[in-house]
KOLZAZA-101088 format. One record per atom (N, C-alpha, C, CB): z, x, y; residue in three letters. Coordinates in pm, whole numbers, plus 50000, padded with zeros to 5 digits. Each point is the difference from the previous one (the first is absolute). Glycine has a CB too. Example, Ala and Ser with C-alpha at 12.3 -4.5 7.8 and 13.67 -1.06 7.14 Angstrom:
<pts>
507805131949431ALA;500004991150119ALA;500005009050120ALA;501254981149883ALA;498035015450222SER;500065008250119SER;500734992350109SER;497855011849937SER;
</pts>
This chain:
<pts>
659268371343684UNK;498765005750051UNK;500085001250152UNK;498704990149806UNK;501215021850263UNK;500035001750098UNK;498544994550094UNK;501875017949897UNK;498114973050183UNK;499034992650057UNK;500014998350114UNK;499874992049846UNK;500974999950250UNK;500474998850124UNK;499535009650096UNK;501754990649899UNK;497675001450194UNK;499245015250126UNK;498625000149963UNK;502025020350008UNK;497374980849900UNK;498915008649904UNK;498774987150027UNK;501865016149762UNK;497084986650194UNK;499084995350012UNK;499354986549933UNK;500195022150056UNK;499534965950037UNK;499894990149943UNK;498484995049952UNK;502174997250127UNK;497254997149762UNK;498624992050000UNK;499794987150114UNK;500075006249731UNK;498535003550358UNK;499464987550032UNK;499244990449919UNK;500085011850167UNK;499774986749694UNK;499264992649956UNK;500914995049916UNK;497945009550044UNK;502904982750018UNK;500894989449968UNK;499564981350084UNK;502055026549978UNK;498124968949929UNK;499454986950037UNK;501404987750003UNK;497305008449870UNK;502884984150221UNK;501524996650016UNK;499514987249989UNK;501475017250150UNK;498744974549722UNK;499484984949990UNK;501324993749962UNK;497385003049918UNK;504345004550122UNK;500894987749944UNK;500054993350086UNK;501285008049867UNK;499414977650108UNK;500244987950086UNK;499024991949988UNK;501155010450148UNK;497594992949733UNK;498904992450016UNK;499774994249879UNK;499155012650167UNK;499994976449779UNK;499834988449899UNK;498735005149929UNK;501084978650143UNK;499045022749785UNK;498515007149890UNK;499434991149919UNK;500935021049961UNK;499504973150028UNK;499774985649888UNK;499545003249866UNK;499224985650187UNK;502945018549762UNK;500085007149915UNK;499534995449847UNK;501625008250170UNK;498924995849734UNK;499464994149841UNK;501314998149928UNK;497605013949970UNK;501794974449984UNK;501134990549953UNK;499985003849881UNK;499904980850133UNK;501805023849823UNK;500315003949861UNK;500944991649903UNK;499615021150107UNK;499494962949912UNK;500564989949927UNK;499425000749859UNK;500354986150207UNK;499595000749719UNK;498914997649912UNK;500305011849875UNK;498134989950213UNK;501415014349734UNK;499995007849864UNK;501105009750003UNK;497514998349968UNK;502535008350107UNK;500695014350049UNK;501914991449952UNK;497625014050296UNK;502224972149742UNK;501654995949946UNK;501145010150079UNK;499044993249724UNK;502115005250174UNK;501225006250143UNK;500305015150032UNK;501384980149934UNK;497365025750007UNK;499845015449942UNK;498985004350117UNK;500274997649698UNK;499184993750335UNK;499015002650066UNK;499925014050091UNK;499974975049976UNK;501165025450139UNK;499855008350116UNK;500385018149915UNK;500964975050232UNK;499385020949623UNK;500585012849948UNK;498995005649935UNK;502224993349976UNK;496604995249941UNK;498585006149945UNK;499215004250108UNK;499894985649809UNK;500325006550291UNK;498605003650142UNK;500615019450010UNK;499874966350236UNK;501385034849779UNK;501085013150005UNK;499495007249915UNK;502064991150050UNK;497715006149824UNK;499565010749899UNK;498625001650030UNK;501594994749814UNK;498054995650176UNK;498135002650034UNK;499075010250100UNK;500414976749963UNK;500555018050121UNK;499655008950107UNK;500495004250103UNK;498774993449937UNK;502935013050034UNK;500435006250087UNK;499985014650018UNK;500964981549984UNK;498805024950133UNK;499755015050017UNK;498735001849969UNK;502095007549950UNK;496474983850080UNK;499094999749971UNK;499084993649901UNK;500995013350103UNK;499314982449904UNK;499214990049856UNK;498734991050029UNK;502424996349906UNK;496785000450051UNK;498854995450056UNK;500474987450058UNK;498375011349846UNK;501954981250281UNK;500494988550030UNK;498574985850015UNK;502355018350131UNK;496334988449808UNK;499294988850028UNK;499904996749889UNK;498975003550180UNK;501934997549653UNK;499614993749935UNK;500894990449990UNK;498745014949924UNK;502394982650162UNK;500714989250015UNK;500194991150180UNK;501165014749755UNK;498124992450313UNK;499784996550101UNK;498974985850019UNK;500675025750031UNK;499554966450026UNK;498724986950012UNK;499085008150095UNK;501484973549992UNK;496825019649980UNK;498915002050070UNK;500065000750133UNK;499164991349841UNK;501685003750180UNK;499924989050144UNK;499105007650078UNK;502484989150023UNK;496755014050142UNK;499545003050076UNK;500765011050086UNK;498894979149955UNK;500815030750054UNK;500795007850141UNK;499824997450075UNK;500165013349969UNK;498754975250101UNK;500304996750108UNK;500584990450089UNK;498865010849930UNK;502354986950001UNK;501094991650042UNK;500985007350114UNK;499854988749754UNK;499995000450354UNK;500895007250116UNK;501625001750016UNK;498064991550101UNK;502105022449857UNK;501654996950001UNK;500484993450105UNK;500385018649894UNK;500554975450053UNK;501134991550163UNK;500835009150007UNK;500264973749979UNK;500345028750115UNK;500785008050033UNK;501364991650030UNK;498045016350073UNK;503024987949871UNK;501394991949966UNK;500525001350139UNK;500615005849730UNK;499834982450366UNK;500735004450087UNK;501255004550047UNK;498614991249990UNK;501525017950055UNK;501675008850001UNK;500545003749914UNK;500564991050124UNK;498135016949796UNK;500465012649931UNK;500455008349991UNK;499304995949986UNK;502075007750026UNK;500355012650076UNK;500835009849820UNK;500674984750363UNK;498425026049642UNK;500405004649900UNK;501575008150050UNK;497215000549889UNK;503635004649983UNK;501365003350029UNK;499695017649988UNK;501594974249889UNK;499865027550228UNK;499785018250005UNK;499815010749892UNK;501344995450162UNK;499664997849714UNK;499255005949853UNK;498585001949988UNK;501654988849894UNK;497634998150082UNK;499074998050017UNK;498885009450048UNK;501354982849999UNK;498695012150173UNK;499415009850062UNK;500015021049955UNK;500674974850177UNK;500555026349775UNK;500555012549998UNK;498785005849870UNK;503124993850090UNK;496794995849799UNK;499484998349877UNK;498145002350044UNK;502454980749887UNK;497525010750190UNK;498595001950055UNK;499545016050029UNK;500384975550112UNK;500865029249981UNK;499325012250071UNK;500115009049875UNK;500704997650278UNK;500194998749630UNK;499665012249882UNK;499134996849884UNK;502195008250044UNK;497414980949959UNK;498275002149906UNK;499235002550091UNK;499964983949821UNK;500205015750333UNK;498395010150047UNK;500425012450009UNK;498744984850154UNK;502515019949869UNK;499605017849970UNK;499575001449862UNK;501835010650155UNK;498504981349739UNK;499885004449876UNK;498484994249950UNK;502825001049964UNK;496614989250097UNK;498385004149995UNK;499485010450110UNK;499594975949914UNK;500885027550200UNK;499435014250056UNK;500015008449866UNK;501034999650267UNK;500035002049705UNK;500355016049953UNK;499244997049837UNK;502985008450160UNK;496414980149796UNK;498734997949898UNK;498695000550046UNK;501324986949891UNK;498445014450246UNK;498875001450063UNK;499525015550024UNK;500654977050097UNK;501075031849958UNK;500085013149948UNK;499395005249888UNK;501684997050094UNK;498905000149823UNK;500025002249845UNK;498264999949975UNK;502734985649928UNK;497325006550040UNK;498724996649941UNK;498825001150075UNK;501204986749882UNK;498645018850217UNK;499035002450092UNK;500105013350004UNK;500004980250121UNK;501195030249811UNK;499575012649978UNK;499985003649874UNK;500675004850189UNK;499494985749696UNK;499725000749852UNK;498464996750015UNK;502484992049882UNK;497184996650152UNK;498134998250010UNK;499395009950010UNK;499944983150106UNK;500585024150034UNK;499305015450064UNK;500085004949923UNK;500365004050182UNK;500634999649708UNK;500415015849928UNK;498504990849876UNK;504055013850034UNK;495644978049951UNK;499084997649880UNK;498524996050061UNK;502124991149839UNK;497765009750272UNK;498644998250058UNK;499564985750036UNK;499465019549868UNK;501864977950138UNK;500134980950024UNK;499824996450161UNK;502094996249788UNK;497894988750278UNK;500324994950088UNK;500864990250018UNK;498415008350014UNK;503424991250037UNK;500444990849942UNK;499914992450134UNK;501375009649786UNK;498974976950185UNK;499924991050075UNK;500924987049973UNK;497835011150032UNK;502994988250146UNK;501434993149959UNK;499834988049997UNK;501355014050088UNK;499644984149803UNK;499744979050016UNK;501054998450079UNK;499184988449756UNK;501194997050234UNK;500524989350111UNK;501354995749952UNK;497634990350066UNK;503495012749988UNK;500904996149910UNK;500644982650120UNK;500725034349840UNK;498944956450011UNK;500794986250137UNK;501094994149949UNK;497894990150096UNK;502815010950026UNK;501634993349935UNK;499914985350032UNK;501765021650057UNK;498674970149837UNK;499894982450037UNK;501444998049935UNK;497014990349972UNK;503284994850057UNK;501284994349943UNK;498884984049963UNK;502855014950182UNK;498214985849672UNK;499684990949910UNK;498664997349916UNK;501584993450144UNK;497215007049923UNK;498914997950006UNK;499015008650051UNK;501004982649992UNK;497825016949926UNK;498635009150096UNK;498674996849947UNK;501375021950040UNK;497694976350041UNK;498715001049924UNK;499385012850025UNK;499654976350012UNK;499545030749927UNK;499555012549967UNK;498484993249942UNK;502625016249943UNK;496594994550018UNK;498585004849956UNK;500094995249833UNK;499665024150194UNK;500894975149763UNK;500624999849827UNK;500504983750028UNK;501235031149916UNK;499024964050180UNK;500684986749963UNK;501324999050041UNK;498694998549818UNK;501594985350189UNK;501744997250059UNK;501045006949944UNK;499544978550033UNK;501625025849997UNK;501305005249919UNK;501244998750062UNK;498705015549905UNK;502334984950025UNK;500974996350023UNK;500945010149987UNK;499214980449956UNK;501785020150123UNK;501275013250039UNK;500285005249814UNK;501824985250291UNK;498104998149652UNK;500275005649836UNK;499435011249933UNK;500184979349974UNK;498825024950049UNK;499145005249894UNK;500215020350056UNK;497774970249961UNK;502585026850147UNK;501435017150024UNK;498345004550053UNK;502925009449730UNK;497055002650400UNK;499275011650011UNK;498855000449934UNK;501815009550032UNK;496784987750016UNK;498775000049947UNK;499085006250054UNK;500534983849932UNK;498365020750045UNK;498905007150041UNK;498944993849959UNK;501035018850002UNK;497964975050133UNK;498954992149993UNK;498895010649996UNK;501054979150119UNK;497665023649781UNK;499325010750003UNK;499074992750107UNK;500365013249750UNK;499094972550263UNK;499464992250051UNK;499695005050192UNK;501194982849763UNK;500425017350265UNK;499865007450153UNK;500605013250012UNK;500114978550105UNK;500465026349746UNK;500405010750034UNK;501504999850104UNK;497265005949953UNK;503144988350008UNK;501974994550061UNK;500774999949895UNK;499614982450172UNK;501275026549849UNK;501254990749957UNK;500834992250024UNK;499765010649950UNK;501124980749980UNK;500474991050093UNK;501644999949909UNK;497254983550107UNK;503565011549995UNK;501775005749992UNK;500134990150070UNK;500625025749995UNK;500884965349916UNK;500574991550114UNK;501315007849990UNK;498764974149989UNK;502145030150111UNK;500535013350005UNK;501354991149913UNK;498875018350268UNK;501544971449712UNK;500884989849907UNK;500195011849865UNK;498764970050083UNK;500345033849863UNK;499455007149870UNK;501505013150016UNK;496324994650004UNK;503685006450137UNK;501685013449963UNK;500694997149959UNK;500285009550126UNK;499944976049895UNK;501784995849969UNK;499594997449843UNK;501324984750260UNK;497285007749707UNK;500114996049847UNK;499935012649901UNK;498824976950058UNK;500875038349995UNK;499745009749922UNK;501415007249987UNK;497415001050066UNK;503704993750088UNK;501245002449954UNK;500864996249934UNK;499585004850115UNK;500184984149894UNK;500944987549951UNK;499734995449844UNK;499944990550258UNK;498465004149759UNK;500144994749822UNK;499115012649948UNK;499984967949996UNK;499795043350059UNK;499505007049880UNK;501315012550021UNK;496744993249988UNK;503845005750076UNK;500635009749993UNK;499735018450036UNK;500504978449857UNK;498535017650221UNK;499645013850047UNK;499764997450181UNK;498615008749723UNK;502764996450329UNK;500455006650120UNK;499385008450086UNK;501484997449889UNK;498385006350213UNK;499575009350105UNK;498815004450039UNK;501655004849946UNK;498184999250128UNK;498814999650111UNK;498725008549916UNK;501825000850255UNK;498585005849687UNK;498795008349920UNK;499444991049884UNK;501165024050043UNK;499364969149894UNK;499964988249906UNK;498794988350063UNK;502925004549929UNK;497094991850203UNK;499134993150077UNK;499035010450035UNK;501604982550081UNK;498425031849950UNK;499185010650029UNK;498964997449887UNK;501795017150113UNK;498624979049733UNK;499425005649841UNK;498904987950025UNK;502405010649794UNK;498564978850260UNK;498744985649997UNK;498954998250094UNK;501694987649929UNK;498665022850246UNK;498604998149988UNK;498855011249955UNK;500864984550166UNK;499665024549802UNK;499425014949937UNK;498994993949902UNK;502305017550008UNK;498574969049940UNK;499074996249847UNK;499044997650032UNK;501244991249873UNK;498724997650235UNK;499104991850045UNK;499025005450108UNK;501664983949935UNK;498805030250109UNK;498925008250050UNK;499155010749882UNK;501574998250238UNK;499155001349635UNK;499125002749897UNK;499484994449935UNK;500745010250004UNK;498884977450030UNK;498974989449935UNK;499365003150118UNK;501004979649840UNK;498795026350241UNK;499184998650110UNK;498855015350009UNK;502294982550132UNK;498875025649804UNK;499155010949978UNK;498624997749839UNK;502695016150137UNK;498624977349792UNK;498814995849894UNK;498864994750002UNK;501424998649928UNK;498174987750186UNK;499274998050075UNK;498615007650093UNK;502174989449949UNK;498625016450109UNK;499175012650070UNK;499465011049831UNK;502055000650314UNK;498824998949622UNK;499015008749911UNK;499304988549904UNK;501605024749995UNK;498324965449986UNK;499194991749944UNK;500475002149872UNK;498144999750152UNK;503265001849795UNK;500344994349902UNK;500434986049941UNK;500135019550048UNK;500384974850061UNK;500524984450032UNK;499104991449919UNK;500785003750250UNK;497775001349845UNK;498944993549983UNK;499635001349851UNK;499395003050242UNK;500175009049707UNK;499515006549867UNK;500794990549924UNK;499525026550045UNK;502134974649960UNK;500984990749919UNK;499944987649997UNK;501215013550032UNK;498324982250076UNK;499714980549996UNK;498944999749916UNK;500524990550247UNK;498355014949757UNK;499015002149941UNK;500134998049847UNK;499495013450193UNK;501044998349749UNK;500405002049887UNK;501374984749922UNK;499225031750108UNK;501284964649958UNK;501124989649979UNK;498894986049943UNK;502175010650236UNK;496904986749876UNK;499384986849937UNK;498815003349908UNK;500654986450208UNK;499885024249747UNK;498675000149830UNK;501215004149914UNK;496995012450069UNK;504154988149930UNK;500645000749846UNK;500944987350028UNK;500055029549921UNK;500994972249982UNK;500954987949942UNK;501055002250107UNK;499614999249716UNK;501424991150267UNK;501264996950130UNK;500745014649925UNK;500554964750068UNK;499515035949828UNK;501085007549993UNK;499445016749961UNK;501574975949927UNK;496685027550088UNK;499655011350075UNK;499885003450150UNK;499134998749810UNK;501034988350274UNK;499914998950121UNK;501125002350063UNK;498434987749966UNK;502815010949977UNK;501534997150047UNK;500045017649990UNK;501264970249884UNK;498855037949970UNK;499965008750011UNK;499325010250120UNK;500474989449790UNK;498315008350243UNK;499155007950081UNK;500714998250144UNK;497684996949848UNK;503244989450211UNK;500604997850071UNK;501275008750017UNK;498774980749968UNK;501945020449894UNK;500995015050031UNK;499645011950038UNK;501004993149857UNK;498075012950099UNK;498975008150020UNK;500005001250130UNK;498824994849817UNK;500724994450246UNK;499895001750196UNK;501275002050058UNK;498164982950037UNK;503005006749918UNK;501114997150051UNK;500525012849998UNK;500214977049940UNK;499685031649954UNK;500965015549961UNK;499565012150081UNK;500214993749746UNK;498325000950277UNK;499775010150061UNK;499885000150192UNK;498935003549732UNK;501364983950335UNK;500294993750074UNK;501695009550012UNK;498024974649946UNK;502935022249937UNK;501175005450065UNK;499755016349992UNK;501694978549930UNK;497845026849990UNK;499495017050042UNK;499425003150122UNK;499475002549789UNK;499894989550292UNK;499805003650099UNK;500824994550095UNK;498125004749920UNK;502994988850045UNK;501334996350068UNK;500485011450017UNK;500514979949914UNK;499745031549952UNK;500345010649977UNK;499555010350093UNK;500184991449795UNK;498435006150259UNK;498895010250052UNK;500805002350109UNK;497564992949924UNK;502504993350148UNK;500654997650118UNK;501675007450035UNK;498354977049962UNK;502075018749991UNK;501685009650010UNK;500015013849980UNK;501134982249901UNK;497895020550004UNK;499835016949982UNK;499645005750141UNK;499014999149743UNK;500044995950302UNK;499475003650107UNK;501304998250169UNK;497244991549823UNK;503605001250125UNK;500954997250090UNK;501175004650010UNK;498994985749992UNK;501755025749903UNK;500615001649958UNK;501235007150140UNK;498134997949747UNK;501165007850316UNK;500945001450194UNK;500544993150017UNK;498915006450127UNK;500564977549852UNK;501004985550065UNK;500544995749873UNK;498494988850213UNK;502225020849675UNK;500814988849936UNK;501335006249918UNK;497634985349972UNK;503225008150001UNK;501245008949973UNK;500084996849868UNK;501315000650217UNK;499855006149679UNK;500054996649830UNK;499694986050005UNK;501905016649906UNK;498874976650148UNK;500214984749927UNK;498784994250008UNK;502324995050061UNK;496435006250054UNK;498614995250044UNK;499734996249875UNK;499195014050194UNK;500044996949751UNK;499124998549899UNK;500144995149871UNK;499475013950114UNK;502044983549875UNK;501054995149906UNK;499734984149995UNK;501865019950060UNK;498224973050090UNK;499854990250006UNK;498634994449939UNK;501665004150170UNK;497565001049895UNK;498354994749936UNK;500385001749854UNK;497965009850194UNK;502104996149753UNK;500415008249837UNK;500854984749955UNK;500605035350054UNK;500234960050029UNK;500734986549959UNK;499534986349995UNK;501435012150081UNK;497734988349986UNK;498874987950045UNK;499494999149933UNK;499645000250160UNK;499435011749800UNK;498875001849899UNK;500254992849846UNK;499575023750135UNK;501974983049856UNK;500444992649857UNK;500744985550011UNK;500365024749906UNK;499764973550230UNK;500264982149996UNK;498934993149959UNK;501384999650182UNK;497385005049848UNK;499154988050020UNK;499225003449859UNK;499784995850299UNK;500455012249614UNK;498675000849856UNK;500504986549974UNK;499615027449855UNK;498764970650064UNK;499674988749944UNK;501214994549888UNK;497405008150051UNK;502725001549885UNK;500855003049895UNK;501704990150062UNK;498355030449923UNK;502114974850185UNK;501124996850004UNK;500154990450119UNK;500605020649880UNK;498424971550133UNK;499824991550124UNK;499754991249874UNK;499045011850267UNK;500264985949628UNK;499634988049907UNK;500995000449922UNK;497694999649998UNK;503585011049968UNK;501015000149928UNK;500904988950090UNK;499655026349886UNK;500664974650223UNK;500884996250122UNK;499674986150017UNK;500075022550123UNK;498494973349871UNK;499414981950025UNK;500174996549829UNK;497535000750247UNK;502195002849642UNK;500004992949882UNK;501045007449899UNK;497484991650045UNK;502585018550002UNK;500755006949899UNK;499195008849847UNK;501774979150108UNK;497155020949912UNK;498975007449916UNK;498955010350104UNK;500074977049809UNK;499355030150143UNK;498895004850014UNK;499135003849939UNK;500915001550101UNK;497544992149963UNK;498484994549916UNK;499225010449996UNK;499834977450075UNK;500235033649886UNK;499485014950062UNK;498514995450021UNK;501655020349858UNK;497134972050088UNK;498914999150009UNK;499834987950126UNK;499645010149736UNK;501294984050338UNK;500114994750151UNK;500215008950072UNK;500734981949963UNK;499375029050004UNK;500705014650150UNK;498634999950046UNK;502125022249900UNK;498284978250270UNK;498715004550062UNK;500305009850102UNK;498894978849960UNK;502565022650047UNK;500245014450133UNK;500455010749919UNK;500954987150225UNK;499655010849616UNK;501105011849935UNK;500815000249993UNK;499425009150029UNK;501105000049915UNK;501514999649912UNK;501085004350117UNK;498995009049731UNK;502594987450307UNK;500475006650043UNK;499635019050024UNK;501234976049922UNK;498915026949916UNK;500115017550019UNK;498534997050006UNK;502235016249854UNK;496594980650113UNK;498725004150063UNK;499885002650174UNK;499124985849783UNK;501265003250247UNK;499785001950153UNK;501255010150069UNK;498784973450007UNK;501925030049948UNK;501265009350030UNK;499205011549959UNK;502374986049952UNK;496815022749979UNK;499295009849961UNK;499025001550061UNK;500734998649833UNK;498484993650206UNK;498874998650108UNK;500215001750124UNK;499244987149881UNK;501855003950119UNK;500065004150206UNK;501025016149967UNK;500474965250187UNK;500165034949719UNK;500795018850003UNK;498885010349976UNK;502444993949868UNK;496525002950067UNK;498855008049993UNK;499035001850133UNK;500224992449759UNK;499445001750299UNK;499554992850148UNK;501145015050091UNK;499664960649936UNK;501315034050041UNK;500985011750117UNK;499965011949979UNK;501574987250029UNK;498345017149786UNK;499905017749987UNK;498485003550037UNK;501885003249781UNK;496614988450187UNK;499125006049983UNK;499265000850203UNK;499914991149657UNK;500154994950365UNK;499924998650108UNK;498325003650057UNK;502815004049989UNK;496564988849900UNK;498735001950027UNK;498864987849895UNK;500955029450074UNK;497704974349967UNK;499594985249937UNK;499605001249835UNK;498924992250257UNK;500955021649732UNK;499575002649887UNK;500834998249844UNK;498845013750184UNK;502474987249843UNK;501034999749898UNK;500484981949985UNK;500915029750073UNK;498404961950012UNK;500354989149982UNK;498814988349983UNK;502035010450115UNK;497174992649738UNK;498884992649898UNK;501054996249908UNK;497585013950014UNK;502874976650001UNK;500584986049928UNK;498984998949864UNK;500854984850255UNK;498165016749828UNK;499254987349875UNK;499325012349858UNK;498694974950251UNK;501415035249798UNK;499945012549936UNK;500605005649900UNK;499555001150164UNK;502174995449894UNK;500665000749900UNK;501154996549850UNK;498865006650193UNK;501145004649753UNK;500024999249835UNK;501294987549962UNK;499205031249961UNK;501504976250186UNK;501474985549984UNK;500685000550139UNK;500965003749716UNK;499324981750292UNK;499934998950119UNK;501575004250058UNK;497864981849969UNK;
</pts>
């Protein structure tokens, strides 16, 4: 993805080096733990239903002589062009529908963070607090999306925060909300469903996003997200920790579900072709 030079988000929030007084994933969760928190809610997943209560208003400490590494840093400057160029996006998709969009906060922390939703931990991967309207990235999440999921390169980290700026659009249209709503009047396993539902359509507007970007990116770009997408289904992330999969525990989708959603997201490139909950199969 061509990026470098180009335009960065000021509404980036820089909290690494600092102590959040994260959530402890001892106790029940056993030696599986950091891989269920992974399925639950990585690339968006509701993180306050495993998040503790605790207070947001706990004062981060700030770690002394933090000095993040030039990767690192390098990593930073390319999730803020790549929330600019979602601030782009979606601030002239709103317009084209009679909308007002309005940008959230993207904050990078290491290890730990407290947020609006509650404490969390680097474990639980890339989240979106509807609470303040942030997302939050501990930028660690590249190497684990290269390394143990097996999906490589810079557009691949582009897909994750695209996701998590489409829980944000869901938000702004008050589906989030409508869907929480709807979750605590049926059963876990009509609720889990209605949760794919968001998650799928979350990566379609991952999709929205790259369509709309399509100047800054070469064959392999969109390939990569396309690779990510199918690392992380429910399906083959619970195959990989137990070696089965519980189809009525899915709460983000199937490998090829979310691989069809965010490829649908890139041809249609608009808000209308992406009602999840609408349709006949997902």
């Amino acid at each position: 993805m061509e990026w470098k030079g180009r335009r960065k988000s000021s509404n980036v929030e820089d909290q690494r080096g600092r102590s959040g007084g994260g959530l402890a994933l001892g106790g029940g969760l056993g030696g599986l733990g950091i891989i269920v928190v992974i399925i639950y809610t990585l690339l968006g997943g509701n993180p306050t239903d495993i998040m503790n209560n605790s207070s947001t208003n706990q004062t981060n400490q700030a770690t002394q002589n933090y000095e993040p590494t030039a990767e690192e840093e390098e990593l930073a400057d390319f999730v803020s062009v790549v929330l600019a160029d979602t601030e782009d996006v979606w601030k002239d998709v709103f317009k084209e529908n009679n909308l007002t969009y309005k940008n959230p906060t993207l904050v990078l922390f290491t290890n730990s963070v407290s947020t609006a939703c509650g404490s969390a931990t680097s474990a639980v991967g890339p989240f979106y607090c509807p609470g303040d309207q942030k997302l939050y990235i501990d930028l660690s999440f590249y190497q684990e999306l290269k390394n143990q999921f097996k999906a490589p390169g810079d557009f691949a980290m582009a897909y994750v925060v695209a996701h998590e700026v489409g829980h944000h659009v869901q938000y702004l249209l008050g589906t989030s909300t409508k869907v929480s709503k709807e979750q605590r009047q049926v059963s876990k396993e009509q609720a889990n469903a209605l949760s794919v539902k968001l998650e799928l359509q979350a990566d379609y507007y991952a999709g929205v996003f790259a369509h709309h970007n399509k100047q800054y990116l070469d064959k392999s770009d969109f390939s990569e997200a396309i690779k990510a997408a199918s690392a992380i289904g429910d399906d083959t992330l619970q195959k990989q920790a137990q070696g089965y999969a519980v189809p009525e525990t899915f709460t983000h989708g199937t490998s090829a579900q979310r691989m069809n959603w965010l490829e649908r997201g890139y041809e249609y490139g608009d808000l209308k072709h992406g009602n999840t909950f609408s349709a006949s199969d997902l």
